[in-house]
C-alpha positions as CSV (number, residue, x, y, z in Angstrom):
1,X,0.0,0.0,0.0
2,X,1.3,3.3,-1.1
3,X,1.1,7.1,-1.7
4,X,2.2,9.0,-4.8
5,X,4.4,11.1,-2.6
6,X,7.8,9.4,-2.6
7,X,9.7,9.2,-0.1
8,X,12.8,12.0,0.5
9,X,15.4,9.3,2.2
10,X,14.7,5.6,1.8
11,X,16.5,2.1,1.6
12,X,16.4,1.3,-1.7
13,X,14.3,-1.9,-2.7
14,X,15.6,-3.7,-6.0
15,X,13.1,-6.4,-5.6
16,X,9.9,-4.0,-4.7
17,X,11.0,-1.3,-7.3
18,X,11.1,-4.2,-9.9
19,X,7.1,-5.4,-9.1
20,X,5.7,-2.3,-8.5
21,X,7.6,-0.7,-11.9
22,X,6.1,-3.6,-14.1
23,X,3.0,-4.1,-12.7
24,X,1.9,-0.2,-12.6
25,X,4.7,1.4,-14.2
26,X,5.7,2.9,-10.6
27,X,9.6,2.5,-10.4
28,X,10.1,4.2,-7.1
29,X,9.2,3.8,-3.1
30,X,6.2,5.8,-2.1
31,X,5.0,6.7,1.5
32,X,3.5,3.7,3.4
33,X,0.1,4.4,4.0
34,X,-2.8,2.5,5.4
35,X,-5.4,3.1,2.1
36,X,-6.3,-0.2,0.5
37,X,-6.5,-0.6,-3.1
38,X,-9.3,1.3,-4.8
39,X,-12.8,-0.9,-5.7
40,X,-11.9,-0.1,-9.0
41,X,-8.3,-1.7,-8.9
42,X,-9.8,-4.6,-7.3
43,X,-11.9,-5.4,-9.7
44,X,-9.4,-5.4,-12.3
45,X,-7.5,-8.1,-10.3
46,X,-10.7,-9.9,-10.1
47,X,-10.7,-9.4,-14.2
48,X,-7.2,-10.9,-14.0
49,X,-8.0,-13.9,-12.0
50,X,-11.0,-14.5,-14.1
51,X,-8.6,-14.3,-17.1
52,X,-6.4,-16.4,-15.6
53,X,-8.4,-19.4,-15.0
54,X,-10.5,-19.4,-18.0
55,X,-6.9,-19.4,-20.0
56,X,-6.1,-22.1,-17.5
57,X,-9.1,-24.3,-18.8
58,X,-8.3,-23.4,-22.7
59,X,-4.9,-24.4,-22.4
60,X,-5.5,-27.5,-21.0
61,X,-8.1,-28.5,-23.8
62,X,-5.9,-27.7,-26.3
63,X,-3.1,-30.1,-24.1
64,X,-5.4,-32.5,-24.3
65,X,-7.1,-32.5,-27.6
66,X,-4.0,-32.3,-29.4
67,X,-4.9,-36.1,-29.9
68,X,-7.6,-34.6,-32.3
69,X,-5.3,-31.8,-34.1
70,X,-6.4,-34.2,-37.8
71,X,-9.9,-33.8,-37.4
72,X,-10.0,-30.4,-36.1
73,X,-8.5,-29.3,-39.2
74,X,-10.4,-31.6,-41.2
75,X,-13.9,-29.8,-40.3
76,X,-12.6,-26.7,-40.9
77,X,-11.6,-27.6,-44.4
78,X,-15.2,-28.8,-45.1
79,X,-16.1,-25.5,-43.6
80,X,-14.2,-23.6,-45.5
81,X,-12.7,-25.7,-48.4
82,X,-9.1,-25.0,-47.9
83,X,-6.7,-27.0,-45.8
84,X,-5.0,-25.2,-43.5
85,X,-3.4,-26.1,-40.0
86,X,-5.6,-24.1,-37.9
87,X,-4.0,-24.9,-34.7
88,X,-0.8,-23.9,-35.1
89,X,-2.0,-20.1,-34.7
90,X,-4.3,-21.2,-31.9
91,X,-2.0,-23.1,-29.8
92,X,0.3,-20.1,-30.4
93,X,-1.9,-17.3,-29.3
94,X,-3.3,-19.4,-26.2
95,X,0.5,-20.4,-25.3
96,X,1.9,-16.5,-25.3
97,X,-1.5,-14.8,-23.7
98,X,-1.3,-17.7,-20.8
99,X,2.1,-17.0,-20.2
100,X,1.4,-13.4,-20.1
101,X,-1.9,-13.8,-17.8
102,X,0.4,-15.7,-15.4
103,X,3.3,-13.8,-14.9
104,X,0.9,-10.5,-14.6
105,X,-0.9,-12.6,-11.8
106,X,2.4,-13.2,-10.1
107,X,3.5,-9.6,-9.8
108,X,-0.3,-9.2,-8.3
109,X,0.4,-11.9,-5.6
110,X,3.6,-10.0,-4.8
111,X,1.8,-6.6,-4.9
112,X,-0.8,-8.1,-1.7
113,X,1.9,-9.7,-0.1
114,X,4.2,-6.8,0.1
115,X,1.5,-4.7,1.2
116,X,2.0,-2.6,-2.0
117,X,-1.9,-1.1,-3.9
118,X,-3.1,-2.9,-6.8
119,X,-2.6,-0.4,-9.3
120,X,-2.4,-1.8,-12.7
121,X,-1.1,0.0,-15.7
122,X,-3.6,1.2,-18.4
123,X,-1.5,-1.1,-20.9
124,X,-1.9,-4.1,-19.1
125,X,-5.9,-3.3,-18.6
126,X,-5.8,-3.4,-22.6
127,X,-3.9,-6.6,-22.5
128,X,-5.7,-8.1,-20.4
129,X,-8.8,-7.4,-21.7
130,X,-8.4,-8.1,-25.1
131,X,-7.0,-11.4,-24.2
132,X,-10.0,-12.1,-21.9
133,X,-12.0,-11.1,-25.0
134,X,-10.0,-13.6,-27.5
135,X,-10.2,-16.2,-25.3
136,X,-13.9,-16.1,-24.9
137,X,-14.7,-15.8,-28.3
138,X,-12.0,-18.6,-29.0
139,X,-14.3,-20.7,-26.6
140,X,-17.5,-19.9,-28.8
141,X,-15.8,-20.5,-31.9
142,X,-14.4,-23.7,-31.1
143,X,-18.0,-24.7,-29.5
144,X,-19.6,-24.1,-32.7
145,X,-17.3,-25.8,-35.0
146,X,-16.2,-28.7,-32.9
147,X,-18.6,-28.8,-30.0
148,X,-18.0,-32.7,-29.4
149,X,-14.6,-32.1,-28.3
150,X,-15.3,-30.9,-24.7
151,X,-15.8,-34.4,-24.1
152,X,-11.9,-34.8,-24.0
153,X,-11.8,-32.7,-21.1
154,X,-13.6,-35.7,-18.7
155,X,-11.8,-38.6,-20.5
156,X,-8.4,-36.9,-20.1
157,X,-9.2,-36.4,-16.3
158,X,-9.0,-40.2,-15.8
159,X,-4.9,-40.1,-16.6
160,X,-4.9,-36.7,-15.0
161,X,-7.1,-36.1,-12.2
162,X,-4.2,-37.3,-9.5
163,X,-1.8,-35.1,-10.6
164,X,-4.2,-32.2,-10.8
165,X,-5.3,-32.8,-7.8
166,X,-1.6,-32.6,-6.1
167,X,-1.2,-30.0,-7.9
168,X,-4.5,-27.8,-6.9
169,X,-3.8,-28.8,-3.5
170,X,0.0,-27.6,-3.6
171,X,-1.6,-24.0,-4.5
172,X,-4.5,-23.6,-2.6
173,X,-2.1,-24.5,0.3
174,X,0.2,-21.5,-1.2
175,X,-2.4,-19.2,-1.3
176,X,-2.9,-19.7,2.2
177,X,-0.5,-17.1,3.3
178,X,-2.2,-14.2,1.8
179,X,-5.4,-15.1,3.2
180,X,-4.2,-15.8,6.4
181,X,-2.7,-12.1,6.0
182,X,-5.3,-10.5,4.9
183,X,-7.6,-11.9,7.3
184,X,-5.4,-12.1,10.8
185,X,-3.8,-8.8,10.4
186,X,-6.9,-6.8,10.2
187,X,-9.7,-5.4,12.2
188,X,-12.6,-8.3,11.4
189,X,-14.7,-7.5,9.0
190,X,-17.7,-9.5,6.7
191,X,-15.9,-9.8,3.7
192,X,-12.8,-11.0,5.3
193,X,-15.0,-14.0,7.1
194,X,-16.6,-14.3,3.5
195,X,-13.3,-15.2,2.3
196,X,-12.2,-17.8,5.1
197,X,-15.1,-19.2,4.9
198,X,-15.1,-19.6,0.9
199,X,-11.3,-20.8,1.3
200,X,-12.1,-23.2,3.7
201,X,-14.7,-24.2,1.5
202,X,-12.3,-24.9,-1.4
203,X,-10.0,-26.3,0.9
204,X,-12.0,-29.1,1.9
205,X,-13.6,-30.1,-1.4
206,X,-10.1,-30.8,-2.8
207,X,-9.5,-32.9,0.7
208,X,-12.2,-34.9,-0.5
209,X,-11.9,-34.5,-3.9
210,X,-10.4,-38.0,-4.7
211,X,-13.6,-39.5,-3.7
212,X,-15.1,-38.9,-7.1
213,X,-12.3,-39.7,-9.5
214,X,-12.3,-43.0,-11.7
215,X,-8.5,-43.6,-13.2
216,X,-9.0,-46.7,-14.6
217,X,-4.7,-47.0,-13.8
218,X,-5.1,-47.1,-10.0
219,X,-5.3,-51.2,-9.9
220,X,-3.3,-53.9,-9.5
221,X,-0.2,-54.4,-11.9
222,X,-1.6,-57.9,-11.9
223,X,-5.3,-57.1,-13.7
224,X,-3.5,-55.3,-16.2
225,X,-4.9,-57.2,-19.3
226,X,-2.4,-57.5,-22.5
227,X,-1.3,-54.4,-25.0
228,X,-4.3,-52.8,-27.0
229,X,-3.3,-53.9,-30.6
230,X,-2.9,-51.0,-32.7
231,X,-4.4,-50.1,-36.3
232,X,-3.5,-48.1,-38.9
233,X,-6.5,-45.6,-39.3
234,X,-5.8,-44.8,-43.0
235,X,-2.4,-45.9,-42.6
236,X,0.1,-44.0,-41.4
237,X,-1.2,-40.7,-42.2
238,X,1.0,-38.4,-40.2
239,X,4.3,-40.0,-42.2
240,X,2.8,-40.4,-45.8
241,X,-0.2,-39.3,-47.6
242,X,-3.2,-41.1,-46.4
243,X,-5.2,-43.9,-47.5
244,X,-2.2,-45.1,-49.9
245,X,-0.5,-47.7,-50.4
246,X,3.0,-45.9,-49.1
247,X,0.6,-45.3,-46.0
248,X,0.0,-48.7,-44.9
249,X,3.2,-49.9,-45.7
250,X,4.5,-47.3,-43.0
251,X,1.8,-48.4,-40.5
252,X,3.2,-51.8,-40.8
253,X,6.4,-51.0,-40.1
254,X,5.5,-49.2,-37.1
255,X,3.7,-51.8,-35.3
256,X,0.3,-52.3,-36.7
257,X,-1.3,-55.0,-36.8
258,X,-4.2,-54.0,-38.7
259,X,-5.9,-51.5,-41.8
260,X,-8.0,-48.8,-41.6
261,X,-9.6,-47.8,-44.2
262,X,-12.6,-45.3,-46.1
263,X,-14.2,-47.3,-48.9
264,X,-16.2,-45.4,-51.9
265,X,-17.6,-47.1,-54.7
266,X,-16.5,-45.9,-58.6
267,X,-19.3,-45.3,-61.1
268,X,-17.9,-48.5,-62.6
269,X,-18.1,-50.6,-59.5
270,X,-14.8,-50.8,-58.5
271,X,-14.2,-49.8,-54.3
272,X,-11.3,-47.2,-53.7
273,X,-10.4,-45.8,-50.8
274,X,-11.1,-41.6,-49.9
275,X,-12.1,-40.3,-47.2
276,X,-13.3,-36.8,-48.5
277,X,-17.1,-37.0,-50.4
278,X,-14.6,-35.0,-52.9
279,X,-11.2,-35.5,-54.5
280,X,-10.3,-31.6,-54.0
281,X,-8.1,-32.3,-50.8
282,X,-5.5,-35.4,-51.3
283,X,-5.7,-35.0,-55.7
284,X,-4.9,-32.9,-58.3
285,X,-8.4,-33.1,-59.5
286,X,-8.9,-29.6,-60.5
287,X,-5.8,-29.7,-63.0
288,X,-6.9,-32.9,-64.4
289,X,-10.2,-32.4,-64.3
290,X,-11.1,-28.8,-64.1
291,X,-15.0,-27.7,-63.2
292,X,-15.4,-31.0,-61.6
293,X,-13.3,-30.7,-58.3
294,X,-16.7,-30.1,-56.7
295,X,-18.0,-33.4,-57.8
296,X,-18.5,-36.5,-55.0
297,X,-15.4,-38.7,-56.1
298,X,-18.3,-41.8,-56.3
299,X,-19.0,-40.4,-59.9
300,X,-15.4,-40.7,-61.4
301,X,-15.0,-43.9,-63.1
302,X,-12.1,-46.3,-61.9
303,X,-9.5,-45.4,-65.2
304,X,-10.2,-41.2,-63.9
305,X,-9.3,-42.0,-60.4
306,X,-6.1,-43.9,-61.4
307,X,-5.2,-41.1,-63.2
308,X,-4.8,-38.9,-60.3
309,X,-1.9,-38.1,-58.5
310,X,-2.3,-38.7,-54.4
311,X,1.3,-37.9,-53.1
312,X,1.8,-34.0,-54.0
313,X,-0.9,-32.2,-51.9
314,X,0.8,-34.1,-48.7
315,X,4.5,-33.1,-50.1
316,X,2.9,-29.4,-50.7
317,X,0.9,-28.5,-47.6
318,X,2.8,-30.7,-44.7
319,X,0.2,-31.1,-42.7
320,X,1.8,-33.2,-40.1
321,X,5.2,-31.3,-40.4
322,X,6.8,-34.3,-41.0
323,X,7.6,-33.5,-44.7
324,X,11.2,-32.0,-43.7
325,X,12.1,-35.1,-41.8
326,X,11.8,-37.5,-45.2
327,X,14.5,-38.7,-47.2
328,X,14.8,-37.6,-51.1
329,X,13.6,-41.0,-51.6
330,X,10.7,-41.0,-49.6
331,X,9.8,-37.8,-51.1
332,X,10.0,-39.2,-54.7
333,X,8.0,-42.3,-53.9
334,X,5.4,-40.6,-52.4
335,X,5.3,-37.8,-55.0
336,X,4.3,-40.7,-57.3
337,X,1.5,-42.2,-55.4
338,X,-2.1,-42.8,-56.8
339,X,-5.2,-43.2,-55.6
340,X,-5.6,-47.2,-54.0
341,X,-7.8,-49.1,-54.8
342,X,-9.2,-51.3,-51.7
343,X,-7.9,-54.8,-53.6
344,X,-4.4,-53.4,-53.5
345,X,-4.8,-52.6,-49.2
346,X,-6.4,-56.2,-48.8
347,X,-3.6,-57.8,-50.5
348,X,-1.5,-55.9,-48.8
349,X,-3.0,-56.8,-45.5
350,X,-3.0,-60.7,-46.7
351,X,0.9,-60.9,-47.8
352,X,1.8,-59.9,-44.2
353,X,-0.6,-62.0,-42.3
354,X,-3.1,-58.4,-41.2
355,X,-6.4,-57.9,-40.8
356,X,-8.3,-55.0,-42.5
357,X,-11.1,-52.4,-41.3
358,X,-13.4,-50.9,-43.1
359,X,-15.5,-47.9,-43.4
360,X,-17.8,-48.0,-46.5
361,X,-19.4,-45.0,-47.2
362,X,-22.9,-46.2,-49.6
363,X,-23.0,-44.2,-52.8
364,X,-25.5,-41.2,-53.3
365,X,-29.1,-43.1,-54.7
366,X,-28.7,-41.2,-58.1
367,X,-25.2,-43.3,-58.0
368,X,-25.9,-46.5,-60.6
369,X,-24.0,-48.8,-58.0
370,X,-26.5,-47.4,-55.0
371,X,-28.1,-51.3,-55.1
372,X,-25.2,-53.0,-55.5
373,X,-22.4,-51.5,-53.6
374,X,-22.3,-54.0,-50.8
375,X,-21.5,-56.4,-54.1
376,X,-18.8,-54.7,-55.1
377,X,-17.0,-54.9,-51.7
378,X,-17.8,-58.3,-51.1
379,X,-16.2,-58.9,-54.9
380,X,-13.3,-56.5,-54.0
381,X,-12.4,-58.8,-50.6
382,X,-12.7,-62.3,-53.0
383,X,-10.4,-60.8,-55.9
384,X,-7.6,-59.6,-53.5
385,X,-7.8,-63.9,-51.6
386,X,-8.2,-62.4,-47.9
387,X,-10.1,-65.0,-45.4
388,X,-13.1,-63.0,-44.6
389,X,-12.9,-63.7,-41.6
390,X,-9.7,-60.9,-41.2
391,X,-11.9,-58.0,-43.4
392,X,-14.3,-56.1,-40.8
393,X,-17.0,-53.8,-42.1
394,X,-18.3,-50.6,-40.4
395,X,-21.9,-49.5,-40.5
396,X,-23.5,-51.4,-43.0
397,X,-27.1,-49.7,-44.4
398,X,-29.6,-50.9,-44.1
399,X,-29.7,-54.1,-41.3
400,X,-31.8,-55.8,-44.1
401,X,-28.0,-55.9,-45.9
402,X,-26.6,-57.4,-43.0
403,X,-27.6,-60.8,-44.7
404,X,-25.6,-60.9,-47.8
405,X,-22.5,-60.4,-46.3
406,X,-22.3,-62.9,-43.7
407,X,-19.1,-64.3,-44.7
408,X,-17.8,-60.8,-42.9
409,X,-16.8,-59.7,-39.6
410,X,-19.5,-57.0,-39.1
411,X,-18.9,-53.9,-36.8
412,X,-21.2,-51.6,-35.8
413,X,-19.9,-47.5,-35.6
414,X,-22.8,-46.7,-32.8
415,X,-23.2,-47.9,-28.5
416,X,-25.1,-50.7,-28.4
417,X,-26.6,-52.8,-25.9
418,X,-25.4,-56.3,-25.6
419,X,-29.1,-57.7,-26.8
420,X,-29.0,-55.7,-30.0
421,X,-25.6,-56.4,-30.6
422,X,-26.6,-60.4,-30.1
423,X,-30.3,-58.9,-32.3
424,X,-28.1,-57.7,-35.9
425,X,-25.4,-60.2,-35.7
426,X,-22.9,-57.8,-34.8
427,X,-19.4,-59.3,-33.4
428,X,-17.6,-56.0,-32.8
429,X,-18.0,-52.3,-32.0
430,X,-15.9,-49.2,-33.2
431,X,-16.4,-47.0,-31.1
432,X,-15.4,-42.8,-30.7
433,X,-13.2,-43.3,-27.1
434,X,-16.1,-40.4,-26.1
435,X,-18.5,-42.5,-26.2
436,X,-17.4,-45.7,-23.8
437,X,-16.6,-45.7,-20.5
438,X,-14.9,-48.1,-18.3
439,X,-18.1,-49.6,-17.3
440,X,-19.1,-50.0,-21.0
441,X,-15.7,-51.7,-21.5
442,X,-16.0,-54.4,-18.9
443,X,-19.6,-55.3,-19.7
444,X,-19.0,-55.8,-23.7
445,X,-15.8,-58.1,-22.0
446,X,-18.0,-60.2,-20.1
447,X,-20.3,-60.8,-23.2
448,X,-17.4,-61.5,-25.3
449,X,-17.9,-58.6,-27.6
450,X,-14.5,-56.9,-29.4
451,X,-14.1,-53.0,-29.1
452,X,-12.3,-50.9,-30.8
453,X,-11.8,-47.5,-30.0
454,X,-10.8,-44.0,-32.2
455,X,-8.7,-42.1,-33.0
456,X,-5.9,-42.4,-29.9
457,X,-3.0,-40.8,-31.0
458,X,-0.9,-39.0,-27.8
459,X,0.3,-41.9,-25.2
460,X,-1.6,-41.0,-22.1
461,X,-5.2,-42.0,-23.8
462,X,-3.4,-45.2,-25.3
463,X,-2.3,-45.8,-21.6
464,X,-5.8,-45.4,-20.2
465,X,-7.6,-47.5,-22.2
466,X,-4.9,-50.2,-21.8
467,X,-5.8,-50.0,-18.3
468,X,-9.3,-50.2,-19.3
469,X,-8.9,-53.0,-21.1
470,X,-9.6,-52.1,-24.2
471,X,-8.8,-55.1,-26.9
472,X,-7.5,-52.8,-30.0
473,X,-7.5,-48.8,-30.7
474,X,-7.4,-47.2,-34.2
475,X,-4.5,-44.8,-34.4
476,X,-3.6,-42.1,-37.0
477,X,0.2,-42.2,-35.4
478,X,1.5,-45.6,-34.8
479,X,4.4,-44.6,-34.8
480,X,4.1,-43.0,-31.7
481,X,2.3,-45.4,-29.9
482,X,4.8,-47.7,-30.6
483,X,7.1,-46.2,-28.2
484,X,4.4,-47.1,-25.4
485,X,5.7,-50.4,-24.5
486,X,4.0,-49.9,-20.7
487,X,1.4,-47.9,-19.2
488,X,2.6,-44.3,-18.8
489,X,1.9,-44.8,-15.1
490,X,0.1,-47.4,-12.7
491,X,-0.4,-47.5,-9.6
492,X,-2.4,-49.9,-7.1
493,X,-5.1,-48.2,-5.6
494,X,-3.6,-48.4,-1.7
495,X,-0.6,-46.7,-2.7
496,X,-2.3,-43.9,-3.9
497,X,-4.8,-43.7,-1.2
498,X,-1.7,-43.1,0.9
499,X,-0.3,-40.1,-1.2
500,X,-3.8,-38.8,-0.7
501,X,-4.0,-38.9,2.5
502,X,0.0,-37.8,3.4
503,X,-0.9,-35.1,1.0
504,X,-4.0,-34.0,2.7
505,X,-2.3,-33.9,6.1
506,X,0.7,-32.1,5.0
507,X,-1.1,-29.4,3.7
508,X,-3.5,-29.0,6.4
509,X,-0.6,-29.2,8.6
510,X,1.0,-26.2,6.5
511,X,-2.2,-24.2,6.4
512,X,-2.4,-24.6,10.3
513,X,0.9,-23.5,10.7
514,X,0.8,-20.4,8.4
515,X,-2.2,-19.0,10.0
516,X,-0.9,-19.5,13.8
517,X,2.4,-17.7,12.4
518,X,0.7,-15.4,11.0
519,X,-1.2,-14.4,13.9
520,X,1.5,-14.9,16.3
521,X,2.8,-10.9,16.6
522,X,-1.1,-9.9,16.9
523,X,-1.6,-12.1,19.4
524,X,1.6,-10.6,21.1
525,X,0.3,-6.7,20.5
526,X,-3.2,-7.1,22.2
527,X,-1.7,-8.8,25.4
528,X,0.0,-5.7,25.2
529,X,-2.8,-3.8,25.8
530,X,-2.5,-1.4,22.8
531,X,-5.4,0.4,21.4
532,X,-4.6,1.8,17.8
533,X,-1.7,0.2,15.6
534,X,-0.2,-0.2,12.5
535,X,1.8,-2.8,10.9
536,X,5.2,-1.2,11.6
537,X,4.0,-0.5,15.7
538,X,3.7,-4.4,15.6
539,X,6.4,-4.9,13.7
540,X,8.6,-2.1,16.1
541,X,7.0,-4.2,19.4
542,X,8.5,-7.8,17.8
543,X,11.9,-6.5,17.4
544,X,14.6,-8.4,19.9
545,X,17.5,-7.9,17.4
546,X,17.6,-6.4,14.4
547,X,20.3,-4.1,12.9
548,X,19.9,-0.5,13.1
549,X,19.7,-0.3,9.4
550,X,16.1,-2.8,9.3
551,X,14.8,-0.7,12.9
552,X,15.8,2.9,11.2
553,X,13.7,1.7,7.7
554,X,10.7,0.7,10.5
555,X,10.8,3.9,12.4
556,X,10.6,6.0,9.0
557,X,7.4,4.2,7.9
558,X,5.9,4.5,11.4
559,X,7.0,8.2,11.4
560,X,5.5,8.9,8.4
561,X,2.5,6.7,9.1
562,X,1.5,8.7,12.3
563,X,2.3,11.9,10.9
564,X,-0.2,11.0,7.7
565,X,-2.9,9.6,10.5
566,X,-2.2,13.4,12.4
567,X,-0.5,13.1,16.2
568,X,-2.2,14.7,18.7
569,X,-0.9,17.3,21.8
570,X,-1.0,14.5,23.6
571,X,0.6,11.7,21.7
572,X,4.5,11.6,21.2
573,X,7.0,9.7,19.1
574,X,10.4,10.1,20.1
575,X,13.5,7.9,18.7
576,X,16.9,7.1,20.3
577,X,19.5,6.5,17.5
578,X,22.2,5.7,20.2
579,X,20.4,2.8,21.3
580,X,18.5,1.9,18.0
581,X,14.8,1.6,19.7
582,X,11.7,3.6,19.6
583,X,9.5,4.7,22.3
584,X,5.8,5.8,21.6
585,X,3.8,7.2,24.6
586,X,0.0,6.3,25.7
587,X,0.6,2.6,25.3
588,X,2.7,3.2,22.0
589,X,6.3,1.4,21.5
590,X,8.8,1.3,24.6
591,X,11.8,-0.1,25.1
């Protein structure tokens, strides 16, 4: 707490100037006074926190949904019709207005525990406000466009909630010393029992917080069932163009043990494999073929789509940024690459002993293979001499369908119950990992129904639903998961029950102690019998030995403090340099 009236002979403060002179542009000491921070200031720091843990939330989204970054992208290209990496600016922009929330917050911790005013510089209110204001409408954007992505946030808490937790309790325990400050070293007041009351509050929901989390990983090493096989969802798409034949090859290199792929149906018959309704994005359709980049691909014949190049758009737009770490020769192969044709990925799968996936998307009913589509696959599978029993087919339309193709594995794309499942014939599930939980998991189990789960990508969501027991995920980076030869952490559930309770009692313990210190030279001045004070009269009365320096900074402050506050005839301050102590009359300072 200051005045704007500096300060004639002071002790100069590197440490104080430094907050103060980034925070509120205010490079020198001012008076001590006892005027709090204006309502207004205050409710620019309540701006800031409100900043600060809304940016908080957004950050940790975008930590966690990085495991979607593909399909993010994806819908914004079908929004927009150009492919773009749209969160490389996002993740940007959150990362450097986080960073600057923070470290703003930091100074304003100092600020109250130094008992300096909140006065924040007009720049920072811009900054802060305007990044309040781009977060928000980053929130609303993102809601609109990917709604179905908050969903991340509850599944990641199952790998993260402990450490959260820990961490949550670590500051709140922090905190702790400015509330017990600002509440012990002050005449009582009701907002100042609002605020113990609210801390305490928060203080003992994250005691009990624990009680409520479900991290499939807190078990015993010895439930943990075997590694989720991993399949190639289009390949390898992050290290070559996807859907091709260079694709799968690198999806079989890295681990898979299976092919995922999108299925469309030629106006000739023949099944390829796209996963766009158009060839705009992974083609150089509107060279070859210009006015009919718009076109659904289902009405190119087979000897058009061959003709297409499926390698260049990956070479030219990066969008893995992965381009820079190929060889010349990977470059020229996949330069080269066409558009596959599903018997070329079955035979594929057959030479090296795989099993394949697939996604058949049924042609548009104006399409002259609408009727027979299910045909074509089933003559697609026969030609390339896979056992049907390895090929596994995603949503087929209508159930009544369901009967021609029994020689095929079929999987349904949508949460069933085990009777309907047993109902259509169905012998597997693929399943969004949003849309199963661990409950869901161990009932299919017990009924001896397969699940697979997409897209897992980033190791901590291929670590859960190991735990989980999940039989096999679909993965656009099996590359990555490859490196996951182990859960990234486990931990049986006594074990952590202790670190929660050690960690409850520590803190409580901390918090305890903090307040009790806190309170301790209070305590000490109203035994005293003392009527008025201020913090350096308490301060003054603590003092057993301290150099003259630290006592001659204390006696300036209370000097100036009294003088501001107006000494009457009867009150008198006098100080004894020779001896270092300060003496105030009418049960003031003696010594």
């Amino acid at each position: 707490m200051v005045k704007h009236q500096p300060l004639q002979v002071y002790e100069k403060q590197v440490f104080v100037s430094f907050v103060t002179g980034i925070y509120g542009c205010r490079w020198k000491r001012y008076q001590r006074s006892q005027d709090d921070s204006s309502r207004w200031e205050c409710a620019w720091f309540i701006i800031l926190c409100t900043s600060f843990l809304l940016l908080l939330l957004w950050t940790y989204f975008w930590l966690v949904a990085k495991n979607d970054f593909n399909d993010f992208n994806w819908l914004v290209y079908n929004r927009t019709g150009e492919w773009r990496d749209e969160t490389l600016p996002i993740v940007a922009s959150t990362t450097v207005g986080f960073s600057y929330i923070t470290f703003l917050l930091i100074l304003a911790l100092f600020h109250i525990s130094l008992g300096q005013q909140l006065n924040l510089y007009w720049v920072h209110k811009i900054g802060v406000l305007a990044t309040l204001l781009t977060t928000v409408s980053g929130v609303v954007s993102v809601d609109d466009v990917w709604g179905d992505e908050w969903d991340i946030l509850l599944v990641s808490m199952q790998s993260t909630a402990p450490f959260l937790h820990i961490g949550a309790l670590v500051t709140v325990t922090a905190v702790s010393w400015l509330i017990a400050g600002y509440v012990v070293r002050r005449e009582r007041s009701n907002v100042q029992m609002l605020v113990l009351i609210v801390y305490i509050l928060v203080l003992l929901a994250l005691y009990l917080a624990p009680l409520s989390f479900t991290c499939p990983c807190i078990m015993d090493r010895n439930s943990l069932r075997p590694r989720p096989a991993i399949i190639g969802r289009r390949g390898a798409p992050m290290l070559a163009p996807e859907n091709t034949m260079v694709s799968f090859n690198r999806a079989l290199q890295h681990g898979a043990g299976s092919l995922e792929a999108d299925v469309a149906i030629s106006v000739d018959g023949v099944p390829f494999l796209m996963r766009d309704r158009t060839l705009r994005r992974t083609t150089n359709v509107s060279r070859a073929f210009p006015g009919r980049q718009h076109e659904d691909a289902s009405f190119f014949n087979w000897t058009e789509i061959r003709s297409l190049n499926a390698g260049q758009w990956f070479l030219q737009s990066d969008p893995y940024w992965t381009v820079d770490t190929l060889t010349a020769k990977d470059r020229s192969r996949i330069g080269s690459q066409t558009v596959c044709g599903l018997v070329e990925m079955l035979r594929l799968a057959s030479r090296t002993n795989s099993s394949a996936l697939l996604s058949v998307r049924r042609p548009p009913p104006e399409h002259p293979r609408h009727r027979s589509w299910f045909m074509d696959t089933l003559w697609a599978v026969q030609k390339a001499g896979i056992p049907q029993k390895r090929v596994r087919t995603v949503t087929w339309t209508p159930d009544t369908d369901r009967g021609r193709v029994r020689g095929l594995q079929q999987s349904a794309g949508e949460k069933l119950s085990v009777k309907e499942i047993r109902q259509r014939g169905i012998t597997s599930l693929t399943l969004h990992y949003s849309k199963i939980s661990l409950k869901d998991i161990r009932e299919y189990q017990a009924n001896n129904v397969s699940v697979t789960v997409y897209p897992v990508n980033e190791p901590w969501l291929y670590s859960t639903l190991w735990c989980s027991g999940v039989p096999s995920v679909s993965s656009d980076a099996p590359q990555v998961l490859r490196k996951v030869p182990y859960p990234i952490w486990l931990m049986s559930r006594n074990a952590y029950s202790f670190i929660w309770i050690s960690s409850d009692l520590v803190s409580l313990a901390v918090v305890i102690g903090i307040f009790c210190f806190q309170n301790y030279h209070m305590i000490r001045w109203r035994m005293s019998g003392m009527q008025t004070y201020n913090p350096e009269q308490i301060m003054l009365s603590a003092v057993t030995r301290r150099s003259s320096r630290e006592v001659n900074v204390m006696k300036e402050k209370l000097i100036f403090s009294e003088l501001n506050n107006g000494l009457g005839s009867s009150e008198e301050l006098s100080l004894y340099p020779e001896n270092g102590y300060a003496r105030y009359s009418h049960g003031g300072l003696s010594r």
